[in-house]
mmCIF file as gemmi writes it, N, C-alpha and C atoms, coordinates in Angstrom:
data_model
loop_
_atom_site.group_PDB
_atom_site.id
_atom_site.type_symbol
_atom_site.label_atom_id
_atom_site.label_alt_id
_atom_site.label_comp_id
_atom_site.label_asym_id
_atom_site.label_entity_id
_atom_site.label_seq_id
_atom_site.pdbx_PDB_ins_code
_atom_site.Cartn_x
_atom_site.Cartn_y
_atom_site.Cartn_z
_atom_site.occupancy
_atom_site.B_iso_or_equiv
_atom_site.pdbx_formal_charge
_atom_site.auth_seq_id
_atom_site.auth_asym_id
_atom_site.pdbx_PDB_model_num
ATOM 1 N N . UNK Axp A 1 ? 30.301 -26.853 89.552 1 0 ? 1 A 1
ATOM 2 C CA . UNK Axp A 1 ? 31.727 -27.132 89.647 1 0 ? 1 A 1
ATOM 3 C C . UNK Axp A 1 ? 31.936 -28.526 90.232 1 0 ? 1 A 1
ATOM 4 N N . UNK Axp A 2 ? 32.839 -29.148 89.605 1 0 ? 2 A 1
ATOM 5 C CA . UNK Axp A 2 ? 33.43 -30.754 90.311 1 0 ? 2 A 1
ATOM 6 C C . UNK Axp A 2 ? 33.461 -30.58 91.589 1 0 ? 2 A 1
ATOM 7 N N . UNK Axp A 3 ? 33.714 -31.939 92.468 1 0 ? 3 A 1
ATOM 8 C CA . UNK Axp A 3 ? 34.119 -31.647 94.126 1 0 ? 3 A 1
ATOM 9 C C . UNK Axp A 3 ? 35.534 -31.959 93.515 1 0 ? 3 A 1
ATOM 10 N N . UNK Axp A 4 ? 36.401 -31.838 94.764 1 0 ? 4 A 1
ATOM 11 C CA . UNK Axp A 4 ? 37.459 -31.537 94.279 1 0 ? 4 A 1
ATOM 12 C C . UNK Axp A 4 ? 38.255 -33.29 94.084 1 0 ? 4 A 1
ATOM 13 N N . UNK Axp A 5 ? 37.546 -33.431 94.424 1 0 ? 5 A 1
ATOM 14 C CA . UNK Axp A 5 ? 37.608 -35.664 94.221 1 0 ? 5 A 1
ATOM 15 C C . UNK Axp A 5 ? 37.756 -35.903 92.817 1 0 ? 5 A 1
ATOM 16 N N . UNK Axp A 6 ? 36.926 -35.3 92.514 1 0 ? 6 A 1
ATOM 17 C CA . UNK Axp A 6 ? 36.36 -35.451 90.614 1 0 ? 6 A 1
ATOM 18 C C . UNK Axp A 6 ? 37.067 -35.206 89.87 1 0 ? 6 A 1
ATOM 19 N N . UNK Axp A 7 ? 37.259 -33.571 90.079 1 0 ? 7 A 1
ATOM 20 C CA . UNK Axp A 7 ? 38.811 -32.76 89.629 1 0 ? 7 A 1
ATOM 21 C C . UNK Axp A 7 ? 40.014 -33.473 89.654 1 0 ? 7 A 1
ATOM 22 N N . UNK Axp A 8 ? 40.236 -34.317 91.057 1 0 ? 8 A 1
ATOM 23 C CA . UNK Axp A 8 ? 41.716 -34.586 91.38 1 0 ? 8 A 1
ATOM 24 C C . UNK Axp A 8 ? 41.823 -36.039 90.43 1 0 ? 8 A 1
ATOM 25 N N . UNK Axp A 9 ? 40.725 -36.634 89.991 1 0 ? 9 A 1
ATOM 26 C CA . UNK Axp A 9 ? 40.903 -37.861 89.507 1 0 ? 9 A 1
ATOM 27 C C . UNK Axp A 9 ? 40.994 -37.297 88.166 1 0 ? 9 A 1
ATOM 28 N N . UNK Axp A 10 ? 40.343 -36.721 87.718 1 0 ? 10 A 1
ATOM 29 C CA . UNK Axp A 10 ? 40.429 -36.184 86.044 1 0 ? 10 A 1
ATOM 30 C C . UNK Axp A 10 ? 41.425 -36.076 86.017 1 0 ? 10 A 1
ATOM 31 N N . UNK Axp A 11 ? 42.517 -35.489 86.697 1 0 ? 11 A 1
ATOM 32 C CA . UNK Axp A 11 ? 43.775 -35.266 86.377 1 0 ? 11 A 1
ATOM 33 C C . UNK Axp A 11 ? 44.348 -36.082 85.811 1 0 ? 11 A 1
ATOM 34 N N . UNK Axp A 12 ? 44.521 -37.313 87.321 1 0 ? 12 A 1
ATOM 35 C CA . UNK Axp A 12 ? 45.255 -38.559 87.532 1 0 ? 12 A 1
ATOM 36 C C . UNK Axp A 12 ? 45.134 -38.885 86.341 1 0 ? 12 A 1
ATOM 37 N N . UNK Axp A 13 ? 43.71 -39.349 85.3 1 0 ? 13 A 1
ATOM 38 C CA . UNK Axp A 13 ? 43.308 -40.419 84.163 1 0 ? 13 A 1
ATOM 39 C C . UNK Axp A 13 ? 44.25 -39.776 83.251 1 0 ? 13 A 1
ATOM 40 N N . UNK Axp A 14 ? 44.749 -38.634 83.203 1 0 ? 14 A 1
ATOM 41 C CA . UNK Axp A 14 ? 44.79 -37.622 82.169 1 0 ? 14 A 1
ATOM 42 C C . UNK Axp A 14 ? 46.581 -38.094 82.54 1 0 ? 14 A 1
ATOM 43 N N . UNK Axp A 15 ? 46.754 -38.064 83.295 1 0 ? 15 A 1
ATOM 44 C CA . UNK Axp A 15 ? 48.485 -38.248 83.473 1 0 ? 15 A 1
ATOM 45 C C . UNK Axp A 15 ? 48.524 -39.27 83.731 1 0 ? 15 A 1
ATOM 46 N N . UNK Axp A 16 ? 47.965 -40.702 84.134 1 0 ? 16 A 1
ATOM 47 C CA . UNK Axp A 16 ? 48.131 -41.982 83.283 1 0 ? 16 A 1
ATOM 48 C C . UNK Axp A 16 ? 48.435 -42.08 82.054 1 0 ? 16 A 1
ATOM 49 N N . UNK Axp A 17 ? 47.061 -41.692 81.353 1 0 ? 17 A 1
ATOM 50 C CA . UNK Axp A 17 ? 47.092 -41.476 79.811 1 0 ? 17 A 1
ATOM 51 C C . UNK Axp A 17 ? 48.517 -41.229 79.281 1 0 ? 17 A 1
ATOM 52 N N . UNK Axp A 18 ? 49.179 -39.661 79.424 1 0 ? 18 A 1
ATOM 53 C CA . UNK Axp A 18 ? 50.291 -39.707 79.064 1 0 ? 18 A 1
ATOM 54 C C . UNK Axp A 18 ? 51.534 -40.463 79.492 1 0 ? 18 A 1
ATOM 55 N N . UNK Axp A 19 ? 51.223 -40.776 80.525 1 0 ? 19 A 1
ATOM 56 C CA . UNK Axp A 19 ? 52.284 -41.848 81.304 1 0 ? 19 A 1
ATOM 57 C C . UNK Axp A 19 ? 52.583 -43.152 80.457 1 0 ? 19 A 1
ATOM 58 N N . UNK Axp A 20 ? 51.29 -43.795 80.098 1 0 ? 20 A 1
ATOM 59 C CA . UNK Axp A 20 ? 50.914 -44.509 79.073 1 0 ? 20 A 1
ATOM 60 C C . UNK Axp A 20 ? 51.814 -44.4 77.837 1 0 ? 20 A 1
ATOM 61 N N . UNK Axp A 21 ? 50.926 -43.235 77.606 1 0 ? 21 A 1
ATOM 62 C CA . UNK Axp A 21 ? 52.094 -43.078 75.769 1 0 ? 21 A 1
ATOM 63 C C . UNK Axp A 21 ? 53.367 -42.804 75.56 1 0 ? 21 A 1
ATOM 64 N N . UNK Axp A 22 ? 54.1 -42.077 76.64 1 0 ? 22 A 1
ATOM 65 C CA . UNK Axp A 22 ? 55.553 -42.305 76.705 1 0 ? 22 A 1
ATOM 66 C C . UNK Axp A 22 ? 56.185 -43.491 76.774 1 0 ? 22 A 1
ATOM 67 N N . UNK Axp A 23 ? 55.651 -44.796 77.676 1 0 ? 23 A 1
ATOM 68 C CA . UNK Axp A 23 ? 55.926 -45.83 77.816 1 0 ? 23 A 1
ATOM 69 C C . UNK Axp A 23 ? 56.428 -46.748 76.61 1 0 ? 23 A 1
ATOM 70 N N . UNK Axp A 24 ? 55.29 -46.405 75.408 1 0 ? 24 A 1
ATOM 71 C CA . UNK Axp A 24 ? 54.461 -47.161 74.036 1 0 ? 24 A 1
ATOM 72 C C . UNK Axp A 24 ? 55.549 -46.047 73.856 1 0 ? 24 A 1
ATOM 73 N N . UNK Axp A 25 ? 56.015 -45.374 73.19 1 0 ? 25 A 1
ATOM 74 C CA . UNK Axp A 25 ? 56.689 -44.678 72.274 1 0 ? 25 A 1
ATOM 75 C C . UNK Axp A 25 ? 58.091 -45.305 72.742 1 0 ? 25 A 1
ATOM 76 N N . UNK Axp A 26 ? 58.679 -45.171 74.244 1 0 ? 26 A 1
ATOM 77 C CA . UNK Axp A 26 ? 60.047 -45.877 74.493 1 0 ? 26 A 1
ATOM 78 C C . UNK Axp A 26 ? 59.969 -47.014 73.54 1 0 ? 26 A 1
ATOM 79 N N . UNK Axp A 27 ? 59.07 -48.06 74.234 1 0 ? 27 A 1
ATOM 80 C CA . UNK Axp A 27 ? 59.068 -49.409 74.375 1 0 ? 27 A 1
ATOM 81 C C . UNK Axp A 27 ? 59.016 -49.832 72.728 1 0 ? 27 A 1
ATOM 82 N N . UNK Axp A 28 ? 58.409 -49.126 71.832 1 0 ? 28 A 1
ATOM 83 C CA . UNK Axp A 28 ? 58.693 -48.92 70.181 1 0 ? 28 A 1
ATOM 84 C C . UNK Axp A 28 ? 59.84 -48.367 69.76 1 0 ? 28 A 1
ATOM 85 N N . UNK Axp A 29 ? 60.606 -47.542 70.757 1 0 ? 29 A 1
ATOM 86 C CA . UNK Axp A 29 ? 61.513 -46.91 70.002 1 0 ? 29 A 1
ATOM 87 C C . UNK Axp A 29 ? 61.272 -46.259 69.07 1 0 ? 29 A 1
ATOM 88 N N . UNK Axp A 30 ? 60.09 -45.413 69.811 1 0 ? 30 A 1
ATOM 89 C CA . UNK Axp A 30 ? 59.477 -44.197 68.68 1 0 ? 30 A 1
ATOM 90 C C . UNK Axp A 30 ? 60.552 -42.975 68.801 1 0 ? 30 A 1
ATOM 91 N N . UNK Axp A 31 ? 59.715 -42.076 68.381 1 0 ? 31 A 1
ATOM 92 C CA . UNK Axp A 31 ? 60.499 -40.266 68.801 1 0 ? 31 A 1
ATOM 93 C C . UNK Axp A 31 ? 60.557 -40.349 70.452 1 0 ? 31 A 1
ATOM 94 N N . UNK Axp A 32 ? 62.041 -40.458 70.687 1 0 ? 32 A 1
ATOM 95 C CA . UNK Axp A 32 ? 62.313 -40.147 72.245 1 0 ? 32 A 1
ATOM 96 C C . UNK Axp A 32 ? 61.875 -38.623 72.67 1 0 ? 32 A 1
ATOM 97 N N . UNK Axp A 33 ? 61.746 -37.912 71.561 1 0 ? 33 A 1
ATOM 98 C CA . UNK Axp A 33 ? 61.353 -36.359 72.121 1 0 ? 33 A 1
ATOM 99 C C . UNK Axp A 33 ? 59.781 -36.231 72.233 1 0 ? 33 A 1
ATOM 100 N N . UNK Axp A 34 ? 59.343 -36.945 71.887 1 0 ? 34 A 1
ATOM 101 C CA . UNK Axp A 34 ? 57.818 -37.708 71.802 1 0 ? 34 A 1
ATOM 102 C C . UNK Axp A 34 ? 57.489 -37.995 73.232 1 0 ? 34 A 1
ATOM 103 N N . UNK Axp A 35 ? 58.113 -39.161 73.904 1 0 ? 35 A 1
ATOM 104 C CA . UNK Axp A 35 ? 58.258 -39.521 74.86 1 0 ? 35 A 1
ATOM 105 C C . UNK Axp A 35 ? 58.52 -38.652 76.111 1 0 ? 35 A 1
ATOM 106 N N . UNK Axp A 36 ? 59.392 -37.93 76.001 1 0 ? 36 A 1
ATOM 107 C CA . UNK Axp A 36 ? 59.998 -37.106 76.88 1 0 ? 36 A 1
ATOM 108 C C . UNK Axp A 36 ? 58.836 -35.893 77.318 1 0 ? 36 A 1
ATOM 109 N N . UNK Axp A 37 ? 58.038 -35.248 75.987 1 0 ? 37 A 1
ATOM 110 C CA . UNK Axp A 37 ? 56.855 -34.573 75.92 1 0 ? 37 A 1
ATOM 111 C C . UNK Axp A 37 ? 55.803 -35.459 76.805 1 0 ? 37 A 1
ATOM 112 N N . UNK Axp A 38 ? 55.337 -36.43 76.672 1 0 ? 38 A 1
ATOM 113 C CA . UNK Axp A 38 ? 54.517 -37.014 77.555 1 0 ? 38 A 1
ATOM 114 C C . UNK Axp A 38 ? 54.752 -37.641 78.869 1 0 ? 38 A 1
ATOM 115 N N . UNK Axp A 39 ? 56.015 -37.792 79.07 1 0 ? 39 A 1
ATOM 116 C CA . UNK Axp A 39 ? 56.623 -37.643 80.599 1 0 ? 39 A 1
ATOM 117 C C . UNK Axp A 39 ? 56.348 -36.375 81.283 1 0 ? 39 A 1
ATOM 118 N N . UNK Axp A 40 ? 56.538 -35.696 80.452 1 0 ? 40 A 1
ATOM 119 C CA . UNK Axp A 40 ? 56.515 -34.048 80.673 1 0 ? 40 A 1
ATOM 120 C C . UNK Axp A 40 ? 55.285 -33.899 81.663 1 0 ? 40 A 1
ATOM 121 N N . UNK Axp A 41 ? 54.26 -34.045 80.073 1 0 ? 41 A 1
ATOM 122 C CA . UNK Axp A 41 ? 52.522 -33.599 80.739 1 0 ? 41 A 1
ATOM 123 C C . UNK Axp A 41 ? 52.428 -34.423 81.755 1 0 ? 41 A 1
ATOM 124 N N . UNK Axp A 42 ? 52.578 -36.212 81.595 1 0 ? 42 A 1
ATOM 125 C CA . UNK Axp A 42 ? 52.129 -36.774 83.428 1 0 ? 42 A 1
ATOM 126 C C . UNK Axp A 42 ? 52.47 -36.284 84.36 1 0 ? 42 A 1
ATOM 127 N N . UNK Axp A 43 ? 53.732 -35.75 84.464 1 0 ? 43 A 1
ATOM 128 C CA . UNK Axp A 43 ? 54.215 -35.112 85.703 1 0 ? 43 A 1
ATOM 129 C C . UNK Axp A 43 ? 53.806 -34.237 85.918 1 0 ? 43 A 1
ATOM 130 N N . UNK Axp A 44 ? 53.05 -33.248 85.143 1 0 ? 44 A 1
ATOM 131 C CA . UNK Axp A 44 ? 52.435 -31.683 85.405 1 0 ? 44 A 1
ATOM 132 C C . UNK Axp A 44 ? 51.007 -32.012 85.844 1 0 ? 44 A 1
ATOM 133 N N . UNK Axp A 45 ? 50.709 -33.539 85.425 1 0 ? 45 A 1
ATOM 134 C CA . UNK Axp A 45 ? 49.139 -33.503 85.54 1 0 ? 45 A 1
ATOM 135 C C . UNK Axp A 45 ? 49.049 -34.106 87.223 1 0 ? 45 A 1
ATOM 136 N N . UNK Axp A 46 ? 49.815 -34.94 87.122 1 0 ? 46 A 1
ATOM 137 C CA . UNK Axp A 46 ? 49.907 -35.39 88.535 1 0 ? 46 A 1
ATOM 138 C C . UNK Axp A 46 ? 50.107 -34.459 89.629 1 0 ? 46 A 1
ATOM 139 N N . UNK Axp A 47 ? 51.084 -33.57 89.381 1 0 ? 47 A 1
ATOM 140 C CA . UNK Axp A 47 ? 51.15 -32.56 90.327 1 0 ? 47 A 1
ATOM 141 C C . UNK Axp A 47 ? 49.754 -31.878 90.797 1 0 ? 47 A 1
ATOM 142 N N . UNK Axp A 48 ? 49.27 -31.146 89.558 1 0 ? 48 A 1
ATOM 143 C CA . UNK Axp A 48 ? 48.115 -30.42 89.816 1 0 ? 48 A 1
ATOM 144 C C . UNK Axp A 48 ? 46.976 -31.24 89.916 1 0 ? 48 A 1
ATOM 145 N N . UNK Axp A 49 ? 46.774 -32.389 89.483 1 0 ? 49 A 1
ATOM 146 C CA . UNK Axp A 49 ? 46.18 -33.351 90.661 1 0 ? 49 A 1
ATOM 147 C C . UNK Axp A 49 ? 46.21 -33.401 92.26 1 0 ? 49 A 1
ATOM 148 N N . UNK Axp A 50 ? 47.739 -33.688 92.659 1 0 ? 50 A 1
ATOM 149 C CA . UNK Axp A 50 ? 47.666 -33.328 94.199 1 0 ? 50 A 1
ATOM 150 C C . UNK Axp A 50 ? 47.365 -32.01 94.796 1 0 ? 50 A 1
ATOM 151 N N . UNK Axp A 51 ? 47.14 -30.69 93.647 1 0 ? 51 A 1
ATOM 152 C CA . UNK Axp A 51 ? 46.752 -29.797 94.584 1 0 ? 51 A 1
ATOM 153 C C . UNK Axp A 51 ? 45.468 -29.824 94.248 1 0 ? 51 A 1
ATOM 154 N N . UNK Axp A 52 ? 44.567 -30.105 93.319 1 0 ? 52 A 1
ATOM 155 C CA . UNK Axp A 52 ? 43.331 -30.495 92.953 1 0 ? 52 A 1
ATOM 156 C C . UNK Axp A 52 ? 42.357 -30.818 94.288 1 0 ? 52 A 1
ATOM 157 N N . UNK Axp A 53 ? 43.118 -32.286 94.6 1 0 ? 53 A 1
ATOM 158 C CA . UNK Axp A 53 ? 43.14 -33.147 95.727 1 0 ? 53 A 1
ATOM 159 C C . UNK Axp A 53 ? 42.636 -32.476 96.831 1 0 ? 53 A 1
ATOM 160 N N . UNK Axp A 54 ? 43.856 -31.465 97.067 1 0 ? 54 A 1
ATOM 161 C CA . UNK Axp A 54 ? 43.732 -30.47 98.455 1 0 ? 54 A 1
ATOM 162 C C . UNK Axp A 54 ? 42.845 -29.413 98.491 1 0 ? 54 A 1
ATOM 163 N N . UNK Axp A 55 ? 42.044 -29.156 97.22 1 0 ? 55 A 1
ATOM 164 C CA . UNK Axp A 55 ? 41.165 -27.85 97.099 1 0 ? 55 A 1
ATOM 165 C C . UNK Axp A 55 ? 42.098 -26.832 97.092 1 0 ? 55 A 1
ATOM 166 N N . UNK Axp A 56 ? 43.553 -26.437 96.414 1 0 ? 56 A 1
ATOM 167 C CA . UNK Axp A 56 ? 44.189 -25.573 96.163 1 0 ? 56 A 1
ATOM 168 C C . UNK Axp A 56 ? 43.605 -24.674 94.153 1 0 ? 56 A 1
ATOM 169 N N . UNK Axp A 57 ? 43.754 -23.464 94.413 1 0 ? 57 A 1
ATOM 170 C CA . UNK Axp A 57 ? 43.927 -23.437 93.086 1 0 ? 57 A 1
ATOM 171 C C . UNK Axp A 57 ? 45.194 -23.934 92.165 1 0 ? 57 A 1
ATOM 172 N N . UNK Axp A 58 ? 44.428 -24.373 90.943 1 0 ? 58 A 1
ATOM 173 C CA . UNK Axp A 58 ? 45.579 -25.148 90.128 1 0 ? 58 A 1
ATOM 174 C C . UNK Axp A 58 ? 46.284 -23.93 88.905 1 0 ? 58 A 1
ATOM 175 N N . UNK Axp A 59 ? 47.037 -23.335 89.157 1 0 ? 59 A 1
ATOM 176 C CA . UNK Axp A 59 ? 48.226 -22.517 88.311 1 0 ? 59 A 1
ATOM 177 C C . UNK Axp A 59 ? 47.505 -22.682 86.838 1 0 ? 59 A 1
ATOM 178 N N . UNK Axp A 60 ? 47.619 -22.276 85.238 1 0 ? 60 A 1
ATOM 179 C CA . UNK Axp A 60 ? 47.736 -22.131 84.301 1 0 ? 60 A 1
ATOM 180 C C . UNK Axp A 60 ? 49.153 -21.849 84.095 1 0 ? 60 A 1
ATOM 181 N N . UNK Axp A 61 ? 49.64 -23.227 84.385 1 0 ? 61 A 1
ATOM 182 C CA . UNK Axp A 61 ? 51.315 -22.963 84.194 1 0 ? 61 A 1
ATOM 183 C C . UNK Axp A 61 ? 51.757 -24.613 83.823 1 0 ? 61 A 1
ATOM 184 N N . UNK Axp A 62 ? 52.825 -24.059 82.759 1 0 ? 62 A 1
ATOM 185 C CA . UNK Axp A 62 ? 53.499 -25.86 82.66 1 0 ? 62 A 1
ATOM 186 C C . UNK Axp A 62 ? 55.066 -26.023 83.595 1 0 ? 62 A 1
ATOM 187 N N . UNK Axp A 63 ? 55.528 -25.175 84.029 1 0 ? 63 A 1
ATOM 188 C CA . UNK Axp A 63 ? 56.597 -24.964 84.944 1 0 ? 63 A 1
ATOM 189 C C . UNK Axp A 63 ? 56.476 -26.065 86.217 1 0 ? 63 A 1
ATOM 190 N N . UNK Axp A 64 ? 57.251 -27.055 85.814 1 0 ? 64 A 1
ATOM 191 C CA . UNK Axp A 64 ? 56.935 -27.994 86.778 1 0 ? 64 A 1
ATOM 192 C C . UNK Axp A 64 ? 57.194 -27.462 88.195 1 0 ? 64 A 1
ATOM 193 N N . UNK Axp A 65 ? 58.393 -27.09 87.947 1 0 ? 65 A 1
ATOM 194 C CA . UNK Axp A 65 ? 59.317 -26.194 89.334 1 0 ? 65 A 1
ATOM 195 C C . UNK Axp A 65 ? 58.457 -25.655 90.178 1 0 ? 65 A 1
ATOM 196 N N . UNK Axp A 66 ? 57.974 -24.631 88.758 1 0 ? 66 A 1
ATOM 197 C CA . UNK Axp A 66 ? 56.603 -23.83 90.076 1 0 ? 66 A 1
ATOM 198 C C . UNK Axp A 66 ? 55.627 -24.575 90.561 1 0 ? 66 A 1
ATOM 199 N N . UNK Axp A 67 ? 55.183 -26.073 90.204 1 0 ? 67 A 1
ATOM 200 C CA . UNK Axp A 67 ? 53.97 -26.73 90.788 1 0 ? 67 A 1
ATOM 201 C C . UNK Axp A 67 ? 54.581 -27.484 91.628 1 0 ? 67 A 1
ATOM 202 N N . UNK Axp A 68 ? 56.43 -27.827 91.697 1 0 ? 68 A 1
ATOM 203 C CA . UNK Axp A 68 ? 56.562 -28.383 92.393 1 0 ? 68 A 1
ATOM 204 C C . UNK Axp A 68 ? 57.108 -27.865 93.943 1 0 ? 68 A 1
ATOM 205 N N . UNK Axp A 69 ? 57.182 -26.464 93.856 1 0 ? 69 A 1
ATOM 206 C CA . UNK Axp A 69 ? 57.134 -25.795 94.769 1 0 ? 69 A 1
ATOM 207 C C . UNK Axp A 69 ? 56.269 -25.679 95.497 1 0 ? 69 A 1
ATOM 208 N N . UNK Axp A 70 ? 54.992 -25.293 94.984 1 0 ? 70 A 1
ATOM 209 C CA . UNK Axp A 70 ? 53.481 -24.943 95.472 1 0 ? 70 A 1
ATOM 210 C C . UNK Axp A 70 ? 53.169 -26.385 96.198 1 0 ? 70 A 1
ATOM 211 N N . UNK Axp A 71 ? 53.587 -27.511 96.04 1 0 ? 71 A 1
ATOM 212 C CA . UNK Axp A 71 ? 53.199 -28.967 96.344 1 0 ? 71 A 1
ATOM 213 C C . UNK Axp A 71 ? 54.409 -29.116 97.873 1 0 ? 71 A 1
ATOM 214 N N . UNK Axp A 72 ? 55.224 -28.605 97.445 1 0 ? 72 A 1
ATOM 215 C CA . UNK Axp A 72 ? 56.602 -28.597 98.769 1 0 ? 72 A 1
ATOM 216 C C . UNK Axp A 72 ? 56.337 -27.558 99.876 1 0 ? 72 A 1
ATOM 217 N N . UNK Axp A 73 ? 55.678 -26.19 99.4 1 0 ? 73 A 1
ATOM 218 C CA . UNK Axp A 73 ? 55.162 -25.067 100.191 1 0 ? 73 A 1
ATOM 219 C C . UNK Axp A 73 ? 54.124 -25.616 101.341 1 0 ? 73 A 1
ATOM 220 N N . UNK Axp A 74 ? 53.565 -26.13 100.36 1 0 ? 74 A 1
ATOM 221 C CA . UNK Axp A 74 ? 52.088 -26.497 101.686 1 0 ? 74 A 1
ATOM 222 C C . UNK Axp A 74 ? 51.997 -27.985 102.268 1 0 ? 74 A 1
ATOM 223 N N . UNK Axp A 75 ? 53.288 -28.404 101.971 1 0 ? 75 A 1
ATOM 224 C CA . UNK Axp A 75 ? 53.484 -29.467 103.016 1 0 ? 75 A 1
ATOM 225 C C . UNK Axp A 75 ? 52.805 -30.538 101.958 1 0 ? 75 A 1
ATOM 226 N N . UNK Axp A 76 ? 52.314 -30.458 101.161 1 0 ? 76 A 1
ATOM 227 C CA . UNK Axp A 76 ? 51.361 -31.953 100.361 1 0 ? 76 A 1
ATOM 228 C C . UNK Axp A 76 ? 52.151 -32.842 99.915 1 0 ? 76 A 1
ATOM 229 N N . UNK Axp A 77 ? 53.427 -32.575 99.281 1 0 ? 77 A 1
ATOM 230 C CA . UNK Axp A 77 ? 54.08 -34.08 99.253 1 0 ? 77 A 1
ATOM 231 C C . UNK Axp A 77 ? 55.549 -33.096 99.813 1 0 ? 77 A 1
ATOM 232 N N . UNK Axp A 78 ? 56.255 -33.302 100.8 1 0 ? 78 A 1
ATOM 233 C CA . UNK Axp A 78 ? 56.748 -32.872 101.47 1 0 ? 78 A 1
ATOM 234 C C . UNK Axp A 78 ? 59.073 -33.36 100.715 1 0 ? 78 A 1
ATOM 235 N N . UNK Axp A 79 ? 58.686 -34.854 100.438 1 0 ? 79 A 1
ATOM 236 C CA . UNK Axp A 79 ? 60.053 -35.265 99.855 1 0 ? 79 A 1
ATOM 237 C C . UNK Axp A 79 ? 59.659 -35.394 98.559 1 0 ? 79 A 1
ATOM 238 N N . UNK Axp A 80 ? 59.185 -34.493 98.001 1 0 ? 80 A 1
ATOM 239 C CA . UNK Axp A 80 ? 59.161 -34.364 96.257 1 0 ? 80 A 1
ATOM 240 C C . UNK Axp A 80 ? 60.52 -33.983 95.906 1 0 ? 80 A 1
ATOM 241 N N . UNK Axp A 81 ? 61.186 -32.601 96.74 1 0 ? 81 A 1
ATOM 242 C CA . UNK Axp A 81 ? 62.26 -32.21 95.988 1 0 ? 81 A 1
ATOM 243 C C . UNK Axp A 81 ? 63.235 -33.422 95.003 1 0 ? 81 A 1
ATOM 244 N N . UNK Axp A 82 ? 63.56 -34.054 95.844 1 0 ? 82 A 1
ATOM 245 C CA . UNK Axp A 82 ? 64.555 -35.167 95.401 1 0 ? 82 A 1
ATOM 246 C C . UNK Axp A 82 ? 64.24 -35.697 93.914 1 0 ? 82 A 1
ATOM 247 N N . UNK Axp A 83 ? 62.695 -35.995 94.067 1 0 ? 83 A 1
ATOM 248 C CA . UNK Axp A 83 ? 62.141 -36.814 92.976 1 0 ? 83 A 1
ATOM 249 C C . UNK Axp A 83 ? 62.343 -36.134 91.474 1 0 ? 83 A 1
ATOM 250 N N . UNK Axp A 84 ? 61.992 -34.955 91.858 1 0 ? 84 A 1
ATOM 251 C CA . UNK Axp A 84 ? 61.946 -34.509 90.089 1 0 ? 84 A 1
ATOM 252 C C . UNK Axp A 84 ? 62.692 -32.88 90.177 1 0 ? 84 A 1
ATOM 253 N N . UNK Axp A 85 ? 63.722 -32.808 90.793 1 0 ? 85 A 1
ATOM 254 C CA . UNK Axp A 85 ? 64.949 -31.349 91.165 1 0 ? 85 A 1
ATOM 255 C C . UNK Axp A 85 ? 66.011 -31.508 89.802 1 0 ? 85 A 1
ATOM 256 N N . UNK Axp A 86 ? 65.897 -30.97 88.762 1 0 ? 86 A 1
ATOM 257 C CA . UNK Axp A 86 ? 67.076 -31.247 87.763 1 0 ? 86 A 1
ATOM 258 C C . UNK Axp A 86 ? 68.428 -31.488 88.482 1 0 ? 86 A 1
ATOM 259 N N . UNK Axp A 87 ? 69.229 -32.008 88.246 1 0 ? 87 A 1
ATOM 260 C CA . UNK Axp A 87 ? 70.521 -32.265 88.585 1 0 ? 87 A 1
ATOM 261 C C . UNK Axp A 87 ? 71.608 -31.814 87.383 1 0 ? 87 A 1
């Protein structure tokens, strides 16, 4: 099994990556629903990156809410709510 260093960076590359291609799809004025999908995954990957990070188990879930709870629960990023709370 990875240490959890290894794990937490696989993530990160992985939600760059999509961070990446949303960018390239705006910045073309590709499919905005395109875009919006790969905003999506960085933010899910990043999350479960930071619990990666912490040696938490990581959910089989795309529910940001719920990862962004689990990340607000245990104190790991503490002023997330604000950042990504639908309005």
């Amino acid at each position: 099994m990875k240490d959890r260093s290894a794990l937490a960076q696989g993530w990160f590359r992985k939600a760059d990556s999509d961070l990446a291609d949303a960018r390239r799809t705006t910045a073309s004025e590709g499919p905005y629903d395109t875009a919006c999908f790969h905003a999506q995954q960085a933010v899910e990957k990043y999350l479960k990156g930071v619990l990666a990070w912490r040696g938490l188990e990581i959910p089989r879930s795309h529910d940001l809410e719920e990862l962004q709870r689990l990340c607000i629960q245990r104190e790991l990023w503490p002023d997330l709510g604000p950042v990504i709370s639908p309005t």
